[in-house]
C-alpha positions as CSV (number, residue, x, y, z in Angstrom):
1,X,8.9,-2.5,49.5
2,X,7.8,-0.7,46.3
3,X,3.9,-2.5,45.3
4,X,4.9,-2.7,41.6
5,X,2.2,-4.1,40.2
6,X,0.5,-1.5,41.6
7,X,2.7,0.9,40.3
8,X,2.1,-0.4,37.3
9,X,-1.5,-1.0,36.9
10,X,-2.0,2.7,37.7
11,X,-0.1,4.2,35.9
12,X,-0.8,1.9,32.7
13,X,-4.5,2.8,33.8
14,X,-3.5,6.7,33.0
15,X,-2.2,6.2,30.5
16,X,-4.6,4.4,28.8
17,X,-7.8,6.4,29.7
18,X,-5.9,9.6,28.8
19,X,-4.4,7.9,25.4
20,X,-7.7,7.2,24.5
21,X,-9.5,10.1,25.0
22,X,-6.5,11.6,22.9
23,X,-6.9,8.8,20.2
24,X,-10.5,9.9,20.0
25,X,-9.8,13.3,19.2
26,X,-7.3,12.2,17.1
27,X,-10.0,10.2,15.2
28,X,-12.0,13.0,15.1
29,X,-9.3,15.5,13.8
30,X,-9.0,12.9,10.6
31,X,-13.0,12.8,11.1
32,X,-13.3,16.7,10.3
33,X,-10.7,16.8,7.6
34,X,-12.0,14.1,5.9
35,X,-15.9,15.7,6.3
36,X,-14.2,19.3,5.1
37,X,-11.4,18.1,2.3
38,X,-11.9,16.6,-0.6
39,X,-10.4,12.6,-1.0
40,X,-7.4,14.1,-3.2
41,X,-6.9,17.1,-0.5
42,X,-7.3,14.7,2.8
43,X,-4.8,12.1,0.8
44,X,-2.2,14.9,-0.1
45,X,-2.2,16.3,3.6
46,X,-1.4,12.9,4.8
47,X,1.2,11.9,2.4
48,X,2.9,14.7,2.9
49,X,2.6,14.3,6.5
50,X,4.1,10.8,5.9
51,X,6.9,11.9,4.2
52,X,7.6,14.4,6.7
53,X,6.9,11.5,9.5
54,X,10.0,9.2,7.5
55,X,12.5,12.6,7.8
56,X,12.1,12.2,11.6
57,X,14.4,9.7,11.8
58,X,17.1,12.8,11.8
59,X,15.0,15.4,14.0
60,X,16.9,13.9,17.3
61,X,18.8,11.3,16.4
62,X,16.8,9.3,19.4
63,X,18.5,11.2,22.1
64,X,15.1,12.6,23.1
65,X,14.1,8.8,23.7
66,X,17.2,8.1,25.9
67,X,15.9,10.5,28.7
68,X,13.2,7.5,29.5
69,X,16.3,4.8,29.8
70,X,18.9,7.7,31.9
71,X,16.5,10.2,34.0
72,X,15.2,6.8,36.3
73,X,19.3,5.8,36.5
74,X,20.4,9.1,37.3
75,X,17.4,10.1,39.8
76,X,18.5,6.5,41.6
77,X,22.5,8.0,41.9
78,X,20.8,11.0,42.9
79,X,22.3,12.9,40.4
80,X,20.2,16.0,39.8
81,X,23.2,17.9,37.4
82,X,23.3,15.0,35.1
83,X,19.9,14.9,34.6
84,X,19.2,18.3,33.8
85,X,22.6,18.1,31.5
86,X,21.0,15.0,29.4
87,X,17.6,17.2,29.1
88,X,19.9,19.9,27.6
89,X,22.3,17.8,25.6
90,X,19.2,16.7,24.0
91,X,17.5,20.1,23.2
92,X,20.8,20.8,21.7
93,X,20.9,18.1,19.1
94,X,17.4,18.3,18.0
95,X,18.5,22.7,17.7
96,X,21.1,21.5,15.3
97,X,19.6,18.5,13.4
98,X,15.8,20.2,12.7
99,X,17.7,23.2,11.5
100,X,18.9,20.9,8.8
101,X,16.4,19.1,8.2
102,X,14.1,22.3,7.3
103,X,16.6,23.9,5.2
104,X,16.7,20.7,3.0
105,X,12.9,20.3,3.1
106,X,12.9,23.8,1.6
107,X,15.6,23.4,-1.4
108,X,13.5,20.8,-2.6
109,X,10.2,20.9,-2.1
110,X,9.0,22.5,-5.4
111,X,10.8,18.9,-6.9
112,X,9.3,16.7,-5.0
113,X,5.6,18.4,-5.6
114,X,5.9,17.9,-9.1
115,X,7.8,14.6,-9.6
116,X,6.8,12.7,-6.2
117,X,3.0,13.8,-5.4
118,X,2.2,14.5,-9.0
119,X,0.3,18.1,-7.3
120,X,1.7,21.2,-7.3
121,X,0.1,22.5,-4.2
122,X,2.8,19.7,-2.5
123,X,4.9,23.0,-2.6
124,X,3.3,25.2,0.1
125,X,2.0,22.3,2.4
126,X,5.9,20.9,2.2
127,X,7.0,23.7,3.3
128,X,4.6,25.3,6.1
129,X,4.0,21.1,7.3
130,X,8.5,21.1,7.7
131,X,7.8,23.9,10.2
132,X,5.2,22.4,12.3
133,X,7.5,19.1,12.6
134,X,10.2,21.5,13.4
135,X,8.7,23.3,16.3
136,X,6.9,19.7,17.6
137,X,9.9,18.1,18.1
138,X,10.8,20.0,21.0
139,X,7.9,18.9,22.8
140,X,8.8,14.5,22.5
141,X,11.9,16.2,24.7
142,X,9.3,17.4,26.7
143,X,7.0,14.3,27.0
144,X,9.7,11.7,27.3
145,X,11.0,13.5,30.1
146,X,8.1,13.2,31.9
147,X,7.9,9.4,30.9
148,X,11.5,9.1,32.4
149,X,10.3,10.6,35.9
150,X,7.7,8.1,35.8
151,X,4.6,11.1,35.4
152,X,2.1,9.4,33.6
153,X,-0.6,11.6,33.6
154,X,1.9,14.4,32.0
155,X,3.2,12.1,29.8
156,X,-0.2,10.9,27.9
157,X,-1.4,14.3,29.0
158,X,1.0,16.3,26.4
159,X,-1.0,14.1,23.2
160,X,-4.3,14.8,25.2
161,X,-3.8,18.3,24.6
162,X,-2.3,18.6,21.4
163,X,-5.3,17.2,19.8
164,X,-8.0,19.3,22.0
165,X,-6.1,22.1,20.3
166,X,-5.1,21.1,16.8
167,X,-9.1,19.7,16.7
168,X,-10.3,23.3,18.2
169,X,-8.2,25.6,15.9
170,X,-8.6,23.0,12.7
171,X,-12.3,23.5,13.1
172,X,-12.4,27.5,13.7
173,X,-10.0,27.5,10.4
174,X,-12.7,25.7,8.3
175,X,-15.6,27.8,9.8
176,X,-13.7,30.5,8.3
177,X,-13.3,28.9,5.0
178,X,-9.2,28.2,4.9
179,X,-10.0,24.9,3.7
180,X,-6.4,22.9,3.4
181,X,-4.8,25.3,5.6
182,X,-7.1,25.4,8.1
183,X,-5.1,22.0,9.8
184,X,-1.7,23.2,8.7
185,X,-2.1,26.6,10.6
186,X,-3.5,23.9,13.6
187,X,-0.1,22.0,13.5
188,X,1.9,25.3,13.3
189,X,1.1,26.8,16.4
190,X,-0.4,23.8,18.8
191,X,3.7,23.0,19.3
192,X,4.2,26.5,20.3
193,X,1.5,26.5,22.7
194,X,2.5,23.0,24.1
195,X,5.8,24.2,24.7
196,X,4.7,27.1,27.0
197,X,2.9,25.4,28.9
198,X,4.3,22.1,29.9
199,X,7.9,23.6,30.2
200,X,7.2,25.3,33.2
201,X,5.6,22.4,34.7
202,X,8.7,20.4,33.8
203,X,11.0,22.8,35.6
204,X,9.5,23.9,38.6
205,X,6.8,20.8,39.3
206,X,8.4,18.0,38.3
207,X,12.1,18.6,38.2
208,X,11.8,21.8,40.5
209,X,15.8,21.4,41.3
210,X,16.2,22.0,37.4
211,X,17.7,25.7,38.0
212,X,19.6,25.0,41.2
213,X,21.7,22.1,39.3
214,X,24.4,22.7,36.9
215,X,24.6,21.7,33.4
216,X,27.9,19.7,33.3
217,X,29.9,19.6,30.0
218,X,30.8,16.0,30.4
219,X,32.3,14.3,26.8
220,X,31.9,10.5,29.0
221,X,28.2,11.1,30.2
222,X,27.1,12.3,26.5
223,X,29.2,9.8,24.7
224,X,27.0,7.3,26.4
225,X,23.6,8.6,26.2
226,X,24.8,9.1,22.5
227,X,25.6,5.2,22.6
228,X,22.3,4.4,23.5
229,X,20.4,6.7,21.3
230,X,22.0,5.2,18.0
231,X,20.3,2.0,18.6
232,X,17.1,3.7,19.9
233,X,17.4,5.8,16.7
234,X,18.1,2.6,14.4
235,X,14.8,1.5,15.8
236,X,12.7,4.4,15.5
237,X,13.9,4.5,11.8
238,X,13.0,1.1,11.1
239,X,9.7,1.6,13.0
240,X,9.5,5.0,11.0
241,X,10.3,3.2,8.2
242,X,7.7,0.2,9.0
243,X,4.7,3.2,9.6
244,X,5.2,5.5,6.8
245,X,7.0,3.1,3.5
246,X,3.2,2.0,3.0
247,X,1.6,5.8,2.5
248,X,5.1,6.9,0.7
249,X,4.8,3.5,-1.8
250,X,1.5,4.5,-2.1
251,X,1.5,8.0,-3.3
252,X,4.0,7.4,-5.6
253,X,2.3,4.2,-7.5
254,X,-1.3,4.6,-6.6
255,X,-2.3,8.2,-6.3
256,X,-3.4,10.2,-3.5
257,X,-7.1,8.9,-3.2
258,X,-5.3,5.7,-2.5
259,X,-3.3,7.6,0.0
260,X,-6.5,9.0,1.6
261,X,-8.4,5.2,1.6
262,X,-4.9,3.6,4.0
263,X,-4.9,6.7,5.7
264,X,-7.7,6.1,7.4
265,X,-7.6,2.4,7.6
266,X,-4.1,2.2,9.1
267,X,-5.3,4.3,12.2
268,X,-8.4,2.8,12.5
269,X,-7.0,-0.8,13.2
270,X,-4.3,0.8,15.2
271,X,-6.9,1.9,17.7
272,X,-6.7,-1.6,18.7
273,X,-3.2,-1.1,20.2
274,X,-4.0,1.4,22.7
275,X,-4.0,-1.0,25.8
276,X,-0.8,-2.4,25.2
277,X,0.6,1.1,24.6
278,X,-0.7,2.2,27.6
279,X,1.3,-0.6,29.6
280,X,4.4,0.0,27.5
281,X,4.5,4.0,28.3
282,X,5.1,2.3,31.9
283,X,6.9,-0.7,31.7
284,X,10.2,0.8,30.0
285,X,11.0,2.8,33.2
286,X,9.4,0.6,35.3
287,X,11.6,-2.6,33.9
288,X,14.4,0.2,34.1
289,X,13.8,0.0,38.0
290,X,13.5,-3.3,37.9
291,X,16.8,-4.2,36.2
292,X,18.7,-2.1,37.7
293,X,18.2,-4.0,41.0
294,X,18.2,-7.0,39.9
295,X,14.5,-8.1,40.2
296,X,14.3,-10.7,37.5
297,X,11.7,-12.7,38.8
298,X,9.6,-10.0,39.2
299,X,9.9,-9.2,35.9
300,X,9.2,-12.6,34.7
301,X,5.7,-12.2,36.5
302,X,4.8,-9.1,35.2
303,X,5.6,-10.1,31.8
304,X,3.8,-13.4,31.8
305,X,0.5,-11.6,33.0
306,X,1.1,-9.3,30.3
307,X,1.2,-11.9,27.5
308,X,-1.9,-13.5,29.0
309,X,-4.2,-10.5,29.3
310,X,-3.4,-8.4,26.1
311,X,-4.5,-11.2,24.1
312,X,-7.5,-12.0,26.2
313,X,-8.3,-7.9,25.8
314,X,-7.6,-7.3,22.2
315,X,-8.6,-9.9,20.6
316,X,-12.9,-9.5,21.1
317,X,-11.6,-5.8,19.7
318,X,-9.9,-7.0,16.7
319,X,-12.8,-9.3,15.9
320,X,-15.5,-6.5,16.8
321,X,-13.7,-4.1,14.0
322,X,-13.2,-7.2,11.6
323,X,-17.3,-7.7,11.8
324,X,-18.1,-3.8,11.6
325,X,-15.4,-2.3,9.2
326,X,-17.4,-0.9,6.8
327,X,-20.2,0.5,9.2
328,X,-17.1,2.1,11.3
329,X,-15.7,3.5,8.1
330,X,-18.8,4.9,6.7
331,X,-19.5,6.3,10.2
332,X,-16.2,8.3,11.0
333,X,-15.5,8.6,7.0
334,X,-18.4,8.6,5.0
335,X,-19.1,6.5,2.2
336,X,-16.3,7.6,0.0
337,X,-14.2,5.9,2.4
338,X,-15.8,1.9,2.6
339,X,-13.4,0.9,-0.1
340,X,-10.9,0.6,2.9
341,X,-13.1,-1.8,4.5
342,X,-10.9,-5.1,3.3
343,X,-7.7,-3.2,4.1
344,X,-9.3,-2.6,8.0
345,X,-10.2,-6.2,8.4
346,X,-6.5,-7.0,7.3
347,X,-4.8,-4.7,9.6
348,X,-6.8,-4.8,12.3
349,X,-5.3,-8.7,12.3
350,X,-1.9,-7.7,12.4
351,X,-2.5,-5.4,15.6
352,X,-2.5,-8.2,17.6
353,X,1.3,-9.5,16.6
354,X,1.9,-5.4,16.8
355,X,0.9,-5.5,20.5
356,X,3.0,-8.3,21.8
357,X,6.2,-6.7,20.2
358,X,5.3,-3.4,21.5
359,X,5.5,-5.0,24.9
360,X,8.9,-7.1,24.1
361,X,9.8,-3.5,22.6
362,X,9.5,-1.9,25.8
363,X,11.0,-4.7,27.9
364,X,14.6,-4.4,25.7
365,X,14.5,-0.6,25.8
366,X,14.1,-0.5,29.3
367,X,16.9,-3.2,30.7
368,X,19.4,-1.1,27.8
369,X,19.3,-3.4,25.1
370,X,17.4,-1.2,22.3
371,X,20.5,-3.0,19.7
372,X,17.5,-5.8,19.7
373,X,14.4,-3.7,18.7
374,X,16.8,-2.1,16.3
375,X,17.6,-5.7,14.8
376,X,13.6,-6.6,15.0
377,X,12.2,-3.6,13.4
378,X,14.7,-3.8,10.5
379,X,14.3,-6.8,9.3
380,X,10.8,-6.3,9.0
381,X,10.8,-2.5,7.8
382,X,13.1,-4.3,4.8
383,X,10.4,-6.6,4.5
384,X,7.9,-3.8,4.5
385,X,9.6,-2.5,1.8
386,X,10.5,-5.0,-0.6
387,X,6.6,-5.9,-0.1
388,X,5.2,-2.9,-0.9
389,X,7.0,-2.3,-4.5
390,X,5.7,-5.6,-4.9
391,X,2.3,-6.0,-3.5
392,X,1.3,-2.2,-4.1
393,X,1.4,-1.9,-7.7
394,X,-0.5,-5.0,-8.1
395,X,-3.5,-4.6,-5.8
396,X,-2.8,-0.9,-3.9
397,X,-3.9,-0.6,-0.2
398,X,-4.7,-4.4,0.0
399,X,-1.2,-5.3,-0.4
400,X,0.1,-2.4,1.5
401,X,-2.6,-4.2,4.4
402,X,-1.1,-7.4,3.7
403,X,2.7,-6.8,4.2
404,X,2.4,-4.5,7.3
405,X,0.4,-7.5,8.6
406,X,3.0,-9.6,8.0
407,X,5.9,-7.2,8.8
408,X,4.2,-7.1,12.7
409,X,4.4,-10.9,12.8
410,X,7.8,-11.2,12.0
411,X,8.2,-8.5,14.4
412,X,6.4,-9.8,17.0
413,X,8.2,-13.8,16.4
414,X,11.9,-12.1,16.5
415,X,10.8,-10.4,19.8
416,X,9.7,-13.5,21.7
417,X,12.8,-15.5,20.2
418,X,14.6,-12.8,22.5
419,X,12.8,-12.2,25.4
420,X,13.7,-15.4,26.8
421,X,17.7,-15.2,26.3
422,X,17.4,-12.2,29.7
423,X,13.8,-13.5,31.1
424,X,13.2,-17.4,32.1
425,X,10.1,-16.6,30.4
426,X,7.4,-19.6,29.9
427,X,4.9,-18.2,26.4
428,X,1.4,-19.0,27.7
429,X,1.1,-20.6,24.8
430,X,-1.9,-22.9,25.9
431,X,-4.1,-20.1,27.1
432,X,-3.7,-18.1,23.6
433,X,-5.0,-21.0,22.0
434,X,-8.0,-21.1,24.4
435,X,-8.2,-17.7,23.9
436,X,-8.6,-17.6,20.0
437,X,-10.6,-20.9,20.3
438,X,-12.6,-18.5,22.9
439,X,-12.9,-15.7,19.9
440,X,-13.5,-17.7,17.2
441,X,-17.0,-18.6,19.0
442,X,-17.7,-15.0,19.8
443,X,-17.4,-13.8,16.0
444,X,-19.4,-16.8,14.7
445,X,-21.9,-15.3,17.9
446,X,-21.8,-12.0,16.3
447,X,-22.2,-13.3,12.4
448,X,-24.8,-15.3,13.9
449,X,-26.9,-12.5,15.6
450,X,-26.7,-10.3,12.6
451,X,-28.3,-12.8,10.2
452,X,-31.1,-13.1,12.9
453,X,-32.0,-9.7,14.1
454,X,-33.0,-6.8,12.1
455,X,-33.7,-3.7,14.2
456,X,-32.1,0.0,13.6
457,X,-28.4,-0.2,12.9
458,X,-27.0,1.0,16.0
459,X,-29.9,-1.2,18.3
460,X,-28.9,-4.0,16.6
461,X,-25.0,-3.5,17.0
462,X,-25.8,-2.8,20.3
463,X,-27.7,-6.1,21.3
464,X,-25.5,-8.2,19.1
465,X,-22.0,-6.8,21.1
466,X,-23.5,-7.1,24.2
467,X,-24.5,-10.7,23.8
468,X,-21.6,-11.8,21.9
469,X,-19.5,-10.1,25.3
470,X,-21.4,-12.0,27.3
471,X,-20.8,-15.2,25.8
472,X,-16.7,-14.6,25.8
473,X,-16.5,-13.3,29.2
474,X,-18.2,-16.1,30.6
475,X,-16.2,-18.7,28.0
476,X,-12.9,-17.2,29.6
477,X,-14.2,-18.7,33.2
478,X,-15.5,-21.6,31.7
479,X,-12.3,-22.8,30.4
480,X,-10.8,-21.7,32.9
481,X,-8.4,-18.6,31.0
482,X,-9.2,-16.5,33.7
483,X,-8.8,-18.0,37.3
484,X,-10.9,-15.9,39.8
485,X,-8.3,-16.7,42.2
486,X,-5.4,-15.0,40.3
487,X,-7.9,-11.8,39.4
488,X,-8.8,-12.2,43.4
489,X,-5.2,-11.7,44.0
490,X,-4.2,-9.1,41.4
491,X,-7.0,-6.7,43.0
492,X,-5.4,-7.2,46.3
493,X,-2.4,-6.0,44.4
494,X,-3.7,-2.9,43.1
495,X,-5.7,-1.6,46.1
496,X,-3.1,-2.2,49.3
């Protein structure tokens, strides 16, 4: 019988040490354009990026997402034509619908330079930024292919190197003094490079029966995958929607140095997220499996261990980057950017509500119900919205903080209201108490520590984490949140 949790666990433990690495690079791509752009040039970049990001919603109408709900089904029939015809319909559609997305891109961007980002150097970036987005799309066909055969290490391993090489030619380009295009040549050709090189891996490693099989014109088999991809693509334009309304409110009311300020924020707290995405890259195909035959109880289990330990993980994080905001700003940033420092601590609150939707999120798109992440993510990306033109004006990145905070809650209450109508799920309500009781007394630790010891900065962050970890690990036992028996018994799991 399949070990799932082992299944699991592994490949959630690729996933995450390979997403991290490439979230470090990430951080340190926004680290050298920040050090090497001035605030106005790092803020235009990024809104236009943004805006870009929100015209996404069309580049594949969510039929490159699909492959991680249809490549596990079809591999379980055995069918090897209808998988490599879904890979196809898919390149197809994205062919068709980037084509038109560039060409409208290009009719107007010289507009929308001049009456939406106030800056007439909008013009260029628009336009040379729609081709990068163009070319990249190809490769998410690529990478959630690799999700849908359950290849982990290829899956996180596509972003891995995408930012090794945007970071790498980024940083020859402002050696050589290209200054704003020195990131925008770095987006242009990393897609082409990604595509030559994880294509043949794809075809001939992973799916090496890719050539032999035929590609079957079959109206019924894409008329379904279509089906599904309409909801999967009403959700990834409200979560489009939910990510980028903030930076597109923003430049329009607030300027692009506000733009630059959340632009660095907004990623920042979303660090915190990277272990729950890590389990959610596996558990959509995995609760594919799962469904499919009917292991419900299973399921349950997983899930319950799931709600339990993501809190118990993230929380000492979001508390860490609460206590330190301005330090880890300054750090990565420089000093020009500590004026996001009350928009962090904000956001880095609502990453916890983000990461217990993200797993619900998984768990509907994997048993076929994406209709309900599509429902979720709406109402708050309306929410989102209607806060922003309100809160934005007002008070500017703060209120953009504020409402995204609030948009994940609602997000993350909608999600567990549904769980349990497929899942006799019971909310380990009683333990996340515990457990915020549990980090309440590790951030008065820290605030504590810092009023008594004064050493160099980075000893006495240091000394203070280390003891403050000390005293919530050994509050977990304590009060009993963690039961030796039940980590006794999950190690068991991992390693048979």
């Amino acid at each position: 019988m399949t070990n799932y949790t082992k299944v699991a666990f592994r490949g959630a433990a690729i996933v995450l040490v390979v997403s991290l690495l490439a979230a470090f690079l990430g951080y340190l791509v926004r680290f050298l354009l920040a050090r090497n752009l001035s605030v106005e040039e790092f803020g235009l970049f990024y809104a236009v990026f943004s805006f870009l990001g929100l015209l996404g919603i069309f580049k594949s109408l969510g039929l490159d997402r699909s492959l991680v709900k249809f490549i596990p089904e079809f591999m379980h029939k055995g069918n090897n034509n209808l998988i490599k015809s879904s890979i196809i319909y898919v390149s197809i559609v994205q062919l068709i619908t980037n084509s038109i997305v560039i060409v409208l891109v290009y009719l107007f961007s010289s507009y929308l330079g001049v009456h939406y980002f106030h800056n007439p150097r909008a013009d260029i970036v628009l336009k040379l930024m729609a081709i990068a987005f163009f070319i990249d799309s190809f490769t998410f066909t690529l990478k959630f292919a690799f999700q849908g055969f359950q290849k982990m290490m290829l899956f996180a391993g596509i972003d891995l190197v995408r930012m090794v090489l945007i970071l790498s030619i980024a940083f020859i380009g402002f050696k050589l003094n290209y200054k704003l295009l020195s990131p925008i040549i770095a987006y242009i050709f990393v897609p082409f490079i990604l595509i030559f090189a994880f294509t043949p891996i794809l075809t001939k490693k992973v799916f090496p029966k890719f050539f032999k099989s035929k590609f079957i014109s079959n109206r019924a088999i894409f008329r379904k995958i279509l089906k599904y991809s309409i909801f999967v693509i009403a959700t990834d334009a409200g979560t489009l929607i939910l990510g980028y309304t903030d930076t597109i409110v923003l430049t329009y009311f607030s300027g692009l140095v506000n733009v630059a300020l959340y632009n660095v924020a907004l990623p920042t707290a979303k660090l915190l997220t990277f272990f729950p995405k890590a389990v959610m890259g596996v558990l959509a195909p995995l609760s594919a499996e799962l469904w499919a035959k009917r292991e419900k109880i299973l399921l349950r289990d997983g899930m319950d261990l799931l709600y339990k330990y993501s809190i118990m993980i993230i929380l000492p994080l979001v508390f860490v980057m609460f206590s330190f905001s301005g330090l880890l700003l300054n750090v990565f940033f420089g000093k020009d950017y500590i004026l996001a420092s009350n928009s962090l601590k904000i956001l880095s609150v609502g990453m916890i509500f983000a990461a217990l939707f993200g797993i619900n999120s998984s768990f509907f798109s994997g048993i076929g119900k994406p209709q309900i992440n599509s429902k979720v993510v709406y109402t708050a990306a309306i929410f989102n919205l209607a806060g922003n033109l309100i809160l934005i004006p007002i008070i500017g990145i703060v209120g953009a903080a504020i409402t995204t905070t609030i948009g994940y809650f609602i997000m993350m209450y909608m999600g567990l209201a549904e769980i349990r109508k497929f899942i006799d799920i019971i909310l380990p309500i009683k333990i996340w108490i515990k457990t915020s009781l549990i980090g309440l007394i590790f951030i008065f630790t820290i605030w504590y520590l810092k009023k008594i010891i004064f050493l160099n900065v980075w000893l006495e962050t240091a000394i203070v984490l280390a003891i403050s970890g000390i005293v919530y690990i050994t509050l977990l036992f304590l009060l009993k949140v963690i039961d030796i028996n039940e980590v006794k018994e999950l190690h068991k799991r991992v390693v048979k």
